[in-house]
Every structure is written in structure tokens, then in C-alpha cells.
Biopython code that builds the backbone (N, CA, C, O; Angstrom):
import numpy as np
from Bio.PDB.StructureBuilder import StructureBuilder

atoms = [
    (1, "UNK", "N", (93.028, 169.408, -170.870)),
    (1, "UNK", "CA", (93.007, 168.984, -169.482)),
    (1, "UNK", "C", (91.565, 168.726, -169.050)),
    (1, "UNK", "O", (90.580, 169.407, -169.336)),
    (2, "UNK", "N", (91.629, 167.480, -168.217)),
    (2, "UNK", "CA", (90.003, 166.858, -167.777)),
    (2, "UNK", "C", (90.021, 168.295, -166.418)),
    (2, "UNK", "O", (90.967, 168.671, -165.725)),
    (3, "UNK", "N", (88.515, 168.822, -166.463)),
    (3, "UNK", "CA", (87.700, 168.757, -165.286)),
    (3, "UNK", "C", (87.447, 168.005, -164.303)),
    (3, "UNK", "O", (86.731, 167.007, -164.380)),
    (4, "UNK", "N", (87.767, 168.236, -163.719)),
    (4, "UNK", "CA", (87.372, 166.947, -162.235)),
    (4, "UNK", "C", (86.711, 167.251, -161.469)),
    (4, "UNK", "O", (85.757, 166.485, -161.330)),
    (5, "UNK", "N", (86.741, 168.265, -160.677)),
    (5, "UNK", "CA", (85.941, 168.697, -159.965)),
    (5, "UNK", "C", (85.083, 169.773, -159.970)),
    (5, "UNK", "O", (85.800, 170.770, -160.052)),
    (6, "UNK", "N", (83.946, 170.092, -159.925)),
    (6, "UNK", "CA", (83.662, 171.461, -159.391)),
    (6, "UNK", "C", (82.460, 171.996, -158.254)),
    (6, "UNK", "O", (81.341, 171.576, -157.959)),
    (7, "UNK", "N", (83.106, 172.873, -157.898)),
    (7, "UNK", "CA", (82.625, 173.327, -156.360)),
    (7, "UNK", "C", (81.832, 174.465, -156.077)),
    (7, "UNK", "O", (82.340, 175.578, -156.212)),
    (8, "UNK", "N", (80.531, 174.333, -155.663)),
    (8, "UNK", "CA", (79.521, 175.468, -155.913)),
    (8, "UNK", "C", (78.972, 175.288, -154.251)),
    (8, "UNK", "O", (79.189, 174.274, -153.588)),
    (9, "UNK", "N", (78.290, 176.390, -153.796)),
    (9, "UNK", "CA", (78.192, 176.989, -152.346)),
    (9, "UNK", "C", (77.031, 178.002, -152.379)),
    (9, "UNK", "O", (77.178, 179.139, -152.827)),
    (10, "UNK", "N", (76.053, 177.607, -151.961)),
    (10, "UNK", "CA", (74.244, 178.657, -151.665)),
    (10, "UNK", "C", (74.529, 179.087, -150.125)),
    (10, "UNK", "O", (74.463, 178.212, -149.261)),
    (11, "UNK", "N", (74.774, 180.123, -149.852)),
    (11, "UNK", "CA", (74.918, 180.382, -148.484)),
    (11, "UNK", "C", (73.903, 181.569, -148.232)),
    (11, "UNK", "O", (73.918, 182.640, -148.838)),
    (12, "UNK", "N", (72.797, 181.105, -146.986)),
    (12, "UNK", "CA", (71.811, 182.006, -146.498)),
    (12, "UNK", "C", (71.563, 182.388, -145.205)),
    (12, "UNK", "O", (71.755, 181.319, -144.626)),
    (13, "UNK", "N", (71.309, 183.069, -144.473)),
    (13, "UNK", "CA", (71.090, 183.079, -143.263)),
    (13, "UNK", "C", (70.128, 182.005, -142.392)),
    (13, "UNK", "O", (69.242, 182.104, -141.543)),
    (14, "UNK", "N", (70.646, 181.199, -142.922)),
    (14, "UNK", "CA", (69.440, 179.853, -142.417)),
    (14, "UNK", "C", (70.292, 178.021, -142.490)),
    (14, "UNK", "O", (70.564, 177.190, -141.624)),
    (15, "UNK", "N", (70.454, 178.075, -143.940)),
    (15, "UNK", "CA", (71.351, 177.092, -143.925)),
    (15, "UNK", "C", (72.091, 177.502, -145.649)),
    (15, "UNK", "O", (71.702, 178.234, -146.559)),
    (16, "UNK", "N", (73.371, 176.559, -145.460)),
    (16, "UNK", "CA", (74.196, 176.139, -146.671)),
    (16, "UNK", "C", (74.059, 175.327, -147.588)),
    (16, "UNK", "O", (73.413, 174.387, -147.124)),
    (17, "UNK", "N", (74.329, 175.125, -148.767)),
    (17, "UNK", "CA", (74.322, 173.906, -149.581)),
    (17, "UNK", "C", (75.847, 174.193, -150.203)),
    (17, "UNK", "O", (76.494, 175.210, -150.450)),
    (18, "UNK", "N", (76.018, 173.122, -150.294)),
    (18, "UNK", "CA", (77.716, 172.797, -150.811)),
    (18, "UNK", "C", (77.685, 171.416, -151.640)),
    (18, "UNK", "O", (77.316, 170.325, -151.206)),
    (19, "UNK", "N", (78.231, 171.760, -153.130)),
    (19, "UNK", "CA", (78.313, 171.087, -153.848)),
    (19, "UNK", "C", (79.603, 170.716, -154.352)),
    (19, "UNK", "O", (79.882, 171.469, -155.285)),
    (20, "UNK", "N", (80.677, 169.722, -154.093)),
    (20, "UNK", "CA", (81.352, 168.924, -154.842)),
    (20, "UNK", "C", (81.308, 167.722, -156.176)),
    (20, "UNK", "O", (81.053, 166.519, -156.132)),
    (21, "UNK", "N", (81.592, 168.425, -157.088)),
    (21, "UNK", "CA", (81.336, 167.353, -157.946)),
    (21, "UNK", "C", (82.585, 166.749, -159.115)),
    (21, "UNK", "O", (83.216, 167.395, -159.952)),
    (22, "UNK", "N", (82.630, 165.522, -158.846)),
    (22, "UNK", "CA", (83.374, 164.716, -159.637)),
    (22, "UNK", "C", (82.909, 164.466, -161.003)),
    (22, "UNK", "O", (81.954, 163.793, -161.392)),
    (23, "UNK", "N", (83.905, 165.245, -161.744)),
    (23, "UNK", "CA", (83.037, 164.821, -162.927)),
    (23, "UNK", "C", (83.344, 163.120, -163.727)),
    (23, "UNK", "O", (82.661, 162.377, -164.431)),
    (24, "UNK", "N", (85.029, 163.052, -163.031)),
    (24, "UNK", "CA", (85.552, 161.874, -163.382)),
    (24, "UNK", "C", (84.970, 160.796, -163.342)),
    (24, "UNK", "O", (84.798, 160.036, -164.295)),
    (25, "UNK", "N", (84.433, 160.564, -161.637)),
    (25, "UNK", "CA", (83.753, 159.580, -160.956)),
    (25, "UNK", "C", (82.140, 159.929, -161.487)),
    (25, "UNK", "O", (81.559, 158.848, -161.587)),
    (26, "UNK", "N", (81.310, 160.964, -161.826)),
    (26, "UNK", "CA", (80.238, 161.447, -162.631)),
    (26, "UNK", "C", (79.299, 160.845, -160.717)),
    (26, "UNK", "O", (78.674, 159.790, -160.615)),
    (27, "UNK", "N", (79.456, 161.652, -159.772)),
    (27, "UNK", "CA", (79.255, 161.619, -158.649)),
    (27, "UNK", "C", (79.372, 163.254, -158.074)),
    (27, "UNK", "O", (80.327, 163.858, -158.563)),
    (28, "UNK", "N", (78.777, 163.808, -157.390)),
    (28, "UNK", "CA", (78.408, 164.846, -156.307)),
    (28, "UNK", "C", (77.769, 164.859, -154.829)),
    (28, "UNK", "O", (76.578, 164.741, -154.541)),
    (29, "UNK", "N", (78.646, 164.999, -154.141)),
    (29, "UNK", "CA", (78.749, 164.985, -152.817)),
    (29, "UNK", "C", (77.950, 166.101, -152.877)),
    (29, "UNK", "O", (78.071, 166.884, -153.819)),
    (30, "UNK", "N", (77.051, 166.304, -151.893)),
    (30, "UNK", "CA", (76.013, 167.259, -151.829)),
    (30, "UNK", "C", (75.979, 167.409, -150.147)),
    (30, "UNK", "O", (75.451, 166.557, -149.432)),
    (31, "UNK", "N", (76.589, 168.558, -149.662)),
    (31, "UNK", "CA", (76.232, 168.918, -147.865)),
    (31, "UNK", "C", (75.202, 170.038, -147.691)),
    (31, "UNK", "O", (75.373, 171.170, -148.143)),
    (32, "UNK", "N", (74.022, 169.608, -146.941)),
    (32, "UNK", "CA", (73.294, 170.556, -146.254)),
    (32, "UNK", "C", (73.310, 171.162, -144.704)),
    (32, "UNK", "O", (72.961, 170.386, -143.815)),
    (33, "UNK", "N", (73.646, 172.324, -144.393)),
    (33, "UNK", "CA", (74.105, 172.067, -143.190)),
    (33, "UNK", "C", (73.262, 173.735, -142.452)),
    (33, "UNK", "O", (73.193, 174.817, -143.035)),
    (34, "UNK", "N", (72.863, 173.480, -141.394)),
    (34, "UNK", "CA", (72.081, 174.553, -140.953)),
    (34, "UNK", "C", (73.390, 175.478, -140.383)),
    (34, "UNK", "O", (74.564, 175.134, -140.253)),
    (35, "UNK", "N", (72.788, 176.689, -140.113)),
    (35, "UNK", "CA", (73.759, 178.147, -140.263)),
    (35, "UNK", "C", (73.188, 178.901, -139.045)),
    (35, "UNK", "O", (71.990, 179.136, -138.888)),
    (36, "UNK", "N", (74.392, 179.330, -138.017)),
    (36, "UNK", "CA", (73.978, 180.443, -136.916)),
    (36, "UNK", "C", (74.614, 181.350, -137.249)),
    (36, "UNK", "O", (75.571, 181.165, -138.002)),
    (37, "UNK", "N", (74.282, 182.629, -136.789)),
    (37, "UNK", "CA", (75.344, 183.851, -136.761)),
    (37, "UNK", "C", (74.350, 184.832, -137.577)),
    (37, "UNK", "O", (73.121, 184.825, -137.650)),
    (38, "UNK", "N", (75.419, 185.766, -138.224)),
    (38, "UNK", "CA", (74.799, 186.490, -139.122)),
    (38, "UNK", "C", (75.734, 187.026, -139.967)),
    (38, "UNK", "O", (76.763, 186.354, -139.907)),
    (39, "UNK", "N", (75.832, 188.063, -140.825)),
    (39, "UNK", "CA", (77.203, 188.238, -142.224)),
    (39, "UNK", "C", (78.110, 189.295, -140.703)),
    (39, "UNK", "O", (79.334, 189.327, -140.577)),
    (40, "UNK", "N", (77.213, 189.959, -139.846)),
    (40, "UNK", "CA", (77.932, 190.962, -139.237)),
    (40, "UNK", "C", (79.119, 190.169, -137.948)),
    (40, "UNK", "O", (80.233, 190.591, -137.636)),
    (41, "UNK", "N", (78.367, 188.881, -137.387)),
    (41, "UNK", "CA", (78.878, 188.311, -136.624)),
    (41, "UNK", "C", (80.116, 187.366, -137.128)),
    (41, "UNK", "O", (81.211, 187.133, -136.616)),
    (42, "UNK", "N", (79.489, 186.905, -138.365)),
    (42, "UNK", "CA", (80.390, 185.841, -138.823)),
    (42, "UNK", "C", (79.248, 184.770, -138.781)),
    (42, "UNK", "O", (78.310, 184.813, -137.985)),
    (43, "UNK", "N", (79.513, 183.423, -140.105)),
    (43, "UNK", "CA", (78.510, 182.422, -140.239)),
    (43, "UNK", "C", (79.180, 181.012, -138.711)),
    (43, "UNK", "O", (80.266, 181.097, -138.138)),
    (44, "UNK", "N", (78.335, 180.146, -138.513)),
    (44, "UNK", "CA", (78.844, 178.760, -138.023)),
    (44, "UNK", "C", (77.986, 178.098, -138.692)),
    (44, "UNK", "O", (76.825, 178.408, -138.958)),
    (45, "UNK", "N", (78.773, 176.851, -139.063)),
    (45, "UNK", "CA", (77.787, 176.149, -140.142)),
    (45, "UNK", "C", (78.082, 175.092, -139.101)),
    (45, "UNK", "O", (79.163, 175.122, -138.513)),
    (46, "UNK", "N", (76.944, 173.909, -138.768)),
    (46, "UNK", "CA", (76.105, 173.284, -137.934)),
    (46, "UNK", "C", (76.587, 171.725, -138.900)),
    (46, "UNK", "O", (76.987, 171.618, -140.060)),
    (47, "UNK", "N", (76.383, 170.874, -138.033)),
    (47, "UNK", "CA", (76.568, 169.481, -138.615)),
    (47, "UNK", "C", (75.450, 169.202, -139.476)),
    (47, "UNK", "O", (74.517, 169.961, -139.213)),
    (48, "UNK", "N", (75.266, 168.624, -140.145)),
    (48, "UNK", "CA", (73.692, 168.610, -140.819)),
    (48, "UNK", "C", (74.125, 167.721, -141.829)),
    (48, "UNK", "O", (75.115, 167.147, -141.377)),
    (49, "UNK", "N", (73.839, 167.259, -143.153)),
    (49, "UNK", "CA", (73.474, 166.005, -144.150)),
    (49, "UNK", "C", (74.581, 166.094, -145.156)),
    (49, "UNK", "O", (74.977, 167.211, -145.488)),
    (50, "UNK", "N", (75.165, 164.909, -145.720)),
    (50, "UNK", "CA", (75.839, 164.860, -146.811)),
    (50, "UNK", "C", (75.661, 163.740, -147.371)),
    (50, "UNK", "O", (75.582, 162.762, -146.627)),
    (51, "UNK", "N", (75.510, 163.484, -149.275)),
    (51, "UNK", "CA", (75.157, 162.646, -149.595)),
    (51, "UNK", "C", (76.258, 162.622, -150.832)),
    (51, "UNK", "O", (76.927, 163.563, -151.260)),
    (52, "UNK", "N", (76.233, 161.355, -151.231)),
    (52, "UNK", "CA", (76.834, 161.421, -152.695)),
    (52, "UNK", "C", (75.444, 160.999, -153.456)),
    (52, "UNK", "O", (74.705, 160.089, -153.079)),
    (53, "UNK", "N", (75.170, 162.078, -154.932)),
    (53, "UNK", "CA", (74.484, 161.355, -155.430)),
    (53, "UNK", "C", (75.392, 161.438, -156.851)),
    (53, "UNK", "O", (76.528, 161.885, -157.008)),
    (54, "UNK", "N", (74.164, 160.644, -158.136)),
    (54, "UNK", "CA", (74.412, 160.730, -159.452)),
    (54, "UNK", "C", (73.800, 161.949, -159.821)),
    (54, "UNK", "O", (73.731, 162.931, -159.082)),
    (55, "UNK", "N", (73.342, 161.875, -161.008)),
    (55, "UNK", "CA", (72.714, 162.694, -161.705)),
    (55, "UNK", "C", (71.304, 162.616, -162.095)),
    (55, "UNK", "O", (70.657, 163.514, -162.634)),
    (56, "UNK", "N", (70.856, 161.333, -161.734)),
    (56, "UNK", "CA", (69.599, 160.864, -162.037)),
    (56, "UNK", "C", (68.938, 161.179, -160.324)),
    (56, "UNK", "O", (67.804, 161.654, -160.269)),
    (57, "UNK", "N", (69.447, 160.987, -159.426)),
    (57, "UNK", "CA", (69.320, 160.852, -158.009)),
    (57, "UNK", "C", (69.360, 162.880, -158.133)),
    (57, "UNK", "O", (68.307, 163.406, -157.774)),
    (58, "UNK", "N", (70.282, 163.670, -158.516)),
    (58, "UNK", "CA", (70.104, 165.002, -158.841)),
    (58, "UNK", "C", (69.136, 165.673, -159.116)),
    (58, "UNK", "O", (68.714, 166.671, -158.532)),
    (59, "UNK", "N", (68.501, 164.837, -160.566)),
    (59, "UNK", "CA", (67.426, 165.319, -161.354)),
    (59, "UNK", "C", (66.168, 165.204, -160.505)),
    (59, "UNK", "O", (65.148, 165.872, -160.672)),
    (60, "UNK", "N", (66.382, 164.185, -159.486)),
    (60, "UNK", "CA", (64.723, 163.717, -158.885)),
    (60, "UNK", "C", (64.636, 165.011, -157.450)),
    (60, "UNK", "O", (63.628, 165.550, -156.993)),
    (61, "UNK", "N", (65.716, 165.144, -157.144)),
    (61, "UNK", "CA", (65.881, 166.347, -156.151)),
    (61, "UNK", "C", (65.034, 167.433, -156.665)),
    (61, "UNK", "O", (63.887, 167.717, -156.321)),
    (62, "UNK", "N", (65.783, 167.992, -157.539)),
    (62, "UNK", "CA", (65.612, 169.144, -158.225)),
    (62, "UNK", "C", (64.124, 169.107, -159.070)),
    (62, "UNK", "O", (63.672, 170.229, -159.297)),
    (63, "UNK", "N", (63.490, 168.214, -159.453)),
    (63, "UNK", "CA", (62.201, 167.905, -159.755)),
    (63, "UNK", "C", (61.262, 168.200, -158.378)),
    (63, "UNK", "O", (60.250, 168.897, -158.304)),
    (64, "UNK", "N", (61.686, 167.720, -157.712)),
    (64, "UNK", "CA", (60.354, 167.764, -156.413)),
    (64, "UNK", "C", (60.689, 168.746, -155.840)),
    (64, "UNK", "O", (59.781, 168.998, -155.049)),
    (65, "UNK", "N", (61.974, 169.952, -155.703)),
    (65, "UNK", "CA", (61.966, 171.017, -155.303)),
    (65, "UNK", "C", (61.338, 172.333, -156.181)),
    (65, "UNK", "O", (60.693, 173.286, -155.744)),
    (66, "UNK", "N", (61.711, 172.074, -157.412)),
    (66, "UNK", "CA", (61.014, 172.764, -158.659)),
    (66, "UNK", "C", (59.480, 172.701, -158.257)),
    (66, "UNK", "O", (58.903, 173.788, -158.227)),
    (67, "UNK", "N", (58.805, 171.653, -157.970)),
    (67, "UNK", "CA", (57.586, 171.198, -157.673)),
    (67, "UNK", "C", (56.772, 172.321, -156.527)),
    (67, "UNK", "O", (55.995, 173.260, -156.699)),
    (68, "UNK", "N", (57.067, 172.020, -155.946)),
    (68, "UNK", "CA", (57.037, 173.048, -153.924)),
    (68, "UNK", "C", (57.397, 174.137, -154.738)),
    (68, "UNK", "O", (56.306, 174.289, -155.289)),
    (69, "UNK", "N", (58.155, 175.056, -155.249)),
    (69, "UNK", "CA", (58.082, 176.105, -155.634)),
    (69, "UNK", "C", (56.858, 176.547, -156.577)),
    (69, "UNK", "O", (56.179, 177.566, -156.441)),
    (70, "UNK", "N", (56.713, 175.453, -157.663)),
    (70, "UNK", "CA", (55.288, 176.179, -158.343)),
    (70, "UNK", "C", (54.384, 175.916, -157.487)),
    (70, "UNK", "O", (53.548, 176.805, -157.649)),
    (71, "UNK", "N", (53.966, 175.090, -156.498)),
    (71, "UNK", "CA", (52.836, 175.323, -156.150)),
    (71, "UNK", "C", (52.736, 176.417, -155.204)),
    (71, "UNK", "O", (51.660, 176.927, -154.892)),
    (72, "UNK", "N", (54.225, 176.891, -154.604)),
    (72, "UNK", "CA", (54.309, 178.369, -153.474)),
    (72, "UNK", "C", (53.676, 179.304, -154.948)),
    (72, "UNK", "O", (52.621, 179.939, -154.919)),
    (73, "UNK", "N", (54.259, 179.238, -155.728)),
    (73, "UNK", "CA", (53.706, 180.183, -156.825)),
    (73, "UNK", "C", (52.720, 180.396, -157.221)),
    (73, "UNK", "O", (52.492, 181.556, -157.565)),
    (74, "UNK", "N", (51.891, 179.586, -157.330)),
    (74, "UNK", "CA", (50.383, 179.086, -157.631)),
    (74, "UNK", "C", (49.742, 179.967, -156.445)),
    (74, "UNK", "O", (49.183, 181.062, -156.509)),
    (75, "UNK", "N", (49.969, 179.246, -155.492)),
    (75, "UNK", "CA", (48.990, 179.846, -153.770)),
    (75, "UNK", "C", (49.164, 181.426, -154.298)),
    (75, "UNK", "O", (48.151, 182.030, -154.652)),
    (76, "UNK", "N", (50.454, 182.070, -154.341)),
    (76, "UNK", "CA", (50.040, 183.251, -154.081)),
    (76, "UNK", "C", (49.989, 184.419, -155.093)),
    (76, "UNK", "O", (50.362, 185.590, -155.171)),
    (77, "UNK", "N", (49.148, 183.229, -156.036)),
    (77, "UNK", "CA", (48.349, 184.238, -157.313)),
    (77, "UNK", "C", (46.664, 183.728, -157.171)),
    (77, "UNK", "O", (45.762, 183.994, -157.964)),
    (78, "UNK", "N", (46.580, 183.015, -156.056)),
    (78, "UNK", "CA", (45.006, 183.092, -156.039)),
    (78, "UNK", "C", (44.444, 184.361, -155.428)),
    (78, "UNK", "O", (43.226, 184.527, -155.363)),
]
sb = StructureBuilder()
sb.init_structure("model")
sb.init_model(0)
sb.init_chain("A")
sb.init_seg("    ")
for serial, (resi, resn, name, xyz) in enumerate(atoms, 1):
    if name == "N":
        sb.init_residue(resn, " ", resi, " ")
    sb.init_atom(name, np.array(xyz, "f"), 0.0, 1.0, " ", f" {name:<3s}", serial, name[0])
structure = sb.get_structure()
């Protein structure tokens, strides 16, 4: 049996990321969406961004976020 989809979820006290991905269509809907509340109150997740990308459009994400992290890493080993 094909895989078709799969569905992954980063949830923080700040904002969400929500990942749908087609593996059929080889496409992922990607939602970012800012977050009120708290775990005690309960979350509200806020209107905020959704995209479909590929995997190449993925890789360039995840490159320039990888990026901003080593250099947070860098700063605070000087």
C-alpha cells in the first residue's frame, strides 16, 4: 500500500507549524500560524501563512533556517 500522506505538527507557545504532505502529488502544504493562550488555558491558533511547496523549495527553507541557527550559535560562543 502507497503512502500518501503524512502529517507532522511543531507546536510552541508562540506559533505552530503544520505539515501535510503528499507524497503522491510529491507536494507539502506547509501552515504557519501564530498561537495565543497557554497549555493551561488551552492553545488558539491565529490565521497566519500556508504554502504548498516541493522539495527543492523545502530544502532552500531549511538551508537558510539551518543558516540563522549557526550563526545564533556562533554569537554565543564568542
Amino acid at each position: 500500500m502507497l503512502e500518501l500522506i503524512r502529517k507532522n505538527t511543531f507546536l510552541t507557545d508562540q506559533f505552530t507549524i503544520e505539515t501535510d504532505t503528499n507524497v503522491d502529488s510529491a507536494l507539502s502544504v506547509v501552515s504557519i500560524n501564530a498561537v495565543d493562550g497557554n497549555e493551561a488555558d488551552g492553545f488558539k491558533e491565529n490565521t497566519g501563512i500556508t504554502l504548498s511547496l516541493d522539495y527543492e523549495e523545502l530544502d532552500e527553507i531549511i538551508f537558510i533556517l539551518q543558516e540563522a541557527s549557526n550563526a545564533l550559535k556562533r554569537s554565543e560562543n564568542r
